[in-house]
C-alpha positions as CSV (number, residue, x, y, z in Angstrom):
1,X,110.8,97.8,121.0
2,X,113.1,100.5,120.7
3,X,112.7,102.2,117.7
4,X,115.4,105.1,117.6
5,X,115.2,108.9,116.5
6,X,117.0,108.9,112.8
7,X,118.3,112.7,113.2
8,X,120.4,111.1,115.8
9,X,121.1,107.1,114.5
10,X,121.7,108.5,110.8
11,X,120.3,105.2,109.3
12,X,121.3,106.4,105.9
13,X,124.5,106.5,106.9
14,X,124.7,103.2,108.5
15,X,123.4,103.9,111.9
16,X,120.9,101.7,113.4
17,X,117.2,102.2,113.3
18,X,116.0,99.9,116.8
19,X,118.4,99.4,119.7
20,X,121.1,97.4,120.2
21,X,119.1,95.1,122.7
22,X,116.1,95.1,119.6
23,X,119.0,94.0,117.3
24,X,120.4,91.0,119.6
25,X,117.3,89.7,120.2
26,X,116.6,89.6,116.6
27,X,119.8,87.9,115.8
28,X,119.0,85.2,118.7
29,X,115.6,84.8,116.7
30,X,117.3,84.2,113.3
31,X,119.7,81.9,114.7
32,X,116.8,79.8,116.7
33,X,114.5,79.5,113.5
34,X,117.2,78.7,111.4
35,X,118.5,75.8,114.0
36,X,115.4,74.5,115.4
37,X,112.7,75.5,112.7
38,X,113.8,75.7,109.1
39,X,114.6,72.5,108.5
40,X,111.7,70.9,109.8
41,X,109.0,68.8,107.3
42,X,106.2,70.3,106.9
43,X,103.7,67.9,109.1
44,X,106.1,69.7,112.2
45,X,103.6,72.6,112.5
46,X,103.3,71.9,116.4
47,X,107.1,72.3,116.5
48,X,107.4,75.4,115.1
49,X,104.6,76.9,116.8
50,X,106.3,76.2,120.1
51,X,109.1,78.0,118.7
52,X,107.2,81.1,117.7
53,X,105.6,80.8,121.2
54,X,109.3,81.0,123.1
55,X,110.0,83.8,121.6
56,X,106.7,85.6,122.1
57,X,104.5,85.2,119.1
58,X,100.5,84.8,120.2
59,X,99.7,81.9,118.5
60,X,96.3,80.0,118.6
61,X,95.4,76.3,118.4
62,X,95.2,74.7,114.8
63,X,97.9,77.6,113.0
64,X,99.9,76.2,111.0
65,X,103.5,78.1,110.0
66,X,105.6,76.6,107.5
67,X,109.6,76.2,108.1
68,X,110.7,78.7,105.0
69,X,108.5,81.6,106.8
70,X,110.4,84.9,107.3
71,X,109.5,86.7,110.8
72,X,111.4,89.5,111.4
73,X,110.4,89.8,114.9
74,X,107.9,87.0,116.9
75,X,106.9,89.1,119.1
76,X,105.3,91.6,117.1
77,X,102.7,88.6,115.4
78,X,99.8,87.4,116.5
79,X,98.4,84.2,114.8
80,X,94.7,83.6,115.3
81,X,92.9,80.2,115.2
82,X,93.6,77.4,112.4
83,X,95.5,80.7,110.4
84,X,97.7,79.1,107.4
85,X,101.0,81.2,107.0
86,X,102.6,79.2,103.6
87,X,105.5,78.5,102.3
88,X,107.9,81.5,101.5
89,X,105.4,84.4,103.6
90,X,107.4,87.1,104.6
91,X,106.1,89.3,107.7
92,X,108.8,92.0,108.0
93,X,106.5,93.0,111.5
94,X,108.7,96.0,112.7
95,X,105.1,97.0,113.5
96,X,102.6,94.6,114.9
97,X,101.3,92.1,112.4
98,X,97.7,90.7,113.9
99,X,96.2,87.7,111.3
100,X,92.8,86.8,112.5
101,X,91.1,82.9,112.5
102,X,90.9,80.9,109.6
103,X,92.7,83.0,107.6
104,X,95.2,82.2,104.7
105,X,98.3,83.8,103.8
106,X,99.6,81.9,100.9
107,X,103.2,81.5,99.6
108,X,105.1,84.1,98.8
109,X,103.2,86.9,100.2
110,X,105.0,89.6,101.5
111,X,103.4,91.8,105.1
112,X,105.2,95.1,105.8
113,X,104.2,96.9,109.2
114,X,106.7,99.8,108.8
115,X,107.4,102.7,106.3
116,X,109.7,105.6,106.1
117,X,108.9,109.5,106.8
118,X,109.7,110.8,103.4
119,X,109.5,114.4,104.8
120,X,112.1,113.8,106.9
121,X,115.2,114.3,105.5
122,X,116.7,111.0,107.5
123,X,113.9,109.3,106.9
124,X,112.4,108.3,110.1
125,X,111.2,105.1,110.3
126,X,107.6,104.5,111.0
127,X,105.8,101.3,112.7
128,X,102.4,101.0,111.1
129,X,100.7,97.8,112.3
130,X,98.8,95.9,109.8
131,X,95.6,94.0,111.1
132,X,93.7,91.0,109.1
133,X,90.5,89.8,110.0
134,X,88.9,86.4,110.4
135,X,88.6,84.4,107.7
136,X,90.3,86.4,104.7
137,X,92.9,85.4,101.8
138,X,95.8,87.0,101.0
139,X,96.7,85.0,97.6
140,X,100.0,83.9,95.9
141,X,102.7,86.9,95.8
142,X,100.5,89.5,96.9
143,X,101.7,93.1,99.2
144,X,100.1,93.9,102.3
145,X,101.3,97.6,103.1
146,X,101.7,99.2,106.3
147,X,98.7,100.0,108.1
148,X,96.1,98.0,106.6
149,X,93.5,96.7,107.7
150,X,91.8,93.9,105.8
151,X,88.0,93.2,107.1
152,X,86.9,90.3,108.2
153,X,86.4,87.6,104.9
154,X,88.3,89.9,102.6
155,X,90.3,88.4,99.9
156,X,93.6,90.3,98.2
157,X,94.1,88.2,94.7
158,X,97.3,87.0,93.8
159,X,100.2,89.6,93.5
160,X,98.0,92.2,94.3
161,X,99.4,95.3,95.7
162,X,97.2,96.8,99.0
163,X,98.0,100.0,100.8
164,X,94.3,101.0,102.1
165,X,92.0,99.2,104.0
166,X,89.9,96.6,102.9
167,X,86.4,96.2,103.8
168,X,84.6,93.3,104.9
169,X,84.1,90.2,102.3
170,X,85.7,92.9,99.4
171,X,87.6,91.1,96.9
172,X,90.9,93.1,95.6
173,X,93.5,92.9,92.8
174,X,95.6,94.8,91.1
175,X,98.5,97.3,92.1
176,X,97.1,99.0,93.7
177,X,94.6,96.9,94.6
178,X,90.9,98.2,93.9
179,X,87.3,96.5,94.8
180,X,86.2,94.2,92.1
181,X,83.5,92.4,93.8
182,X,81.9,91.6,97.1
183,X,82.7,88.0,98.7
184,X,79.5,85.7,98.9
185,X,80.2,83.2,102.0
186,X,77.8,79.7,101.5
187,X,76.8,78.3,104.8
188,X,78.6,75.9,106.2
């Protein structure tokens, strides 16, 4: 992925911020999801993963992505084992978005892998990938910022702001998000 100097683009000014080829692709992808994924019933979770894998999303057995899912770009996602992405998730993945296994984004939650330079006076943009272990929970209307990284079993509580990394089995809430317990796993 191209991502291209501001000084030079002028993104503030209506320039681009990826390449024209980044863009095309990404308007290919909109058009695809929207004709051959979107309106599919729910149960169609093998459908749209086939879709997500033609366009280069790593996706493993068992994930299931619902049809009113936002990607901005597949190829920058990587869905682990029997991973729920629910109704109305957005994953704006201008930088790499990696869920781990068994792990549960719920509806509405929002993923950003990308922030601004707000040194710069053009405000470079930034990819900053965001990384989620095995077996966490990111609840109802919560914020993933860029370049977290939530340990394996940790859980961010609904609408719940994160912008640092979460350690493994911590529970968050809040904006922004702080500790509020440690997550006790029973055996299966």
């Amino acid at each position: 992925m191209t991502l291209l100097d501001a000084n030079a683009s002028r993104p503030l000014e209506g320039g681009p911020s990826f390449s024209l080829g980044n863009r095309l692709f990404r308007l290919v992808w909109t058009i695809a999801w929207l004709v051959l994924a979107r309106w599919t019933p729910p149960p169609l979770h093998g459908w749209r993963r086939l879709v997500l894998r033609a366009f280069g999303t790593k996706v493993a057995a068992g994930t299931r992505v619902y049809a009113s899912v936002r990607i901005w770009h597949p190829g920058n996602l990587e869905l682990g084992e029997e991973t729920l992405i629910g109704p109305g998730v957005t994953l704006y993945n201008q930088g790499r978005i990696t869920i781990g296994a068994r792990t549960v984004i719920s509806q509405r939650a929002h993923l950003c892998a990308s922030t601004h330079d707000v040194d710069d006076p053009h405000f470079q943009l930034q990819l900053r990938p965001i990384a989620i272990g095995l077996q966490c929970w990111v609840a109802a209307e919560a914020f993933v910022g860029p370049g977290v990284t939530m340990g394996d079993g940790a859980v961010l509580g609904a609408r719940g702001a994160l912008f640092a990394d979460a350690e493994p089995l911590g529970i968050y809430r809040g904006n922004p998000a702080v500790k509020v317990k440690t997550r006790r796993l029973r055996e299966a």
